[in-house]
C-alpha positions, 0 to 999 in steps of 0.5 A: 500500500502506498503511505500518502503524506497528511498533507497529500491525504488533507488535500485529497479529502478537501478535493472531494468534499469541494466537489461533492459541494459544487454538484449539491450546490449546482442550479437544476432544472426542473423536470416537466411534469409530463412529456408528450411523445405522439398525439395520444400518449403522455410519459408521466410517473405512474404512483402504483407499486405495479409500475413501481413509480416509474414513468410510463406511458399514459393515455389521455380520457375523459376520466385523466390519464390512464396508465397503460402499463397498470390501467389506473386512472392518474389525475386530469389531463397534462 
């Protein structure tokens, strides 16, 4: 194994924690909260252990969006 300096190991470990920083503290944007991929289907997450709160593909109705993976009925149109 290789012996590291304290000083070498300080700067290793202040390193990572800048960068672990820099990641947490960067701006994002946010997700949108469906995604049109054709005329009659809406990618939005699915909140049923079926689908395991995934995103999948919905179907526009009167009723909201139905799932098409689980059927359920997920809300008013997007």
């Amino acid at each position: 194994m290789i012996a590291l300096s304290p000083y070498l190991a300080a700067l290793l470990l202040a390193a990572a924690v800048a960068v672990t920083w820099a990641a947490r503290l960067w701006p994002t944007r946010p997700s949108p909260a469906a995604i049109r991929t054709d005329a009659s289907a809406v990618w939005r997450a699915c909140h049923t252990t079926r689908c395991a709160h995934l995103t999948t593909r919905h179907d526009e109705t009167p009723a909201g969006l139905v799932c098409r993976s689980c059927g359920t009925v997920n809300g008013g149109a997007a």
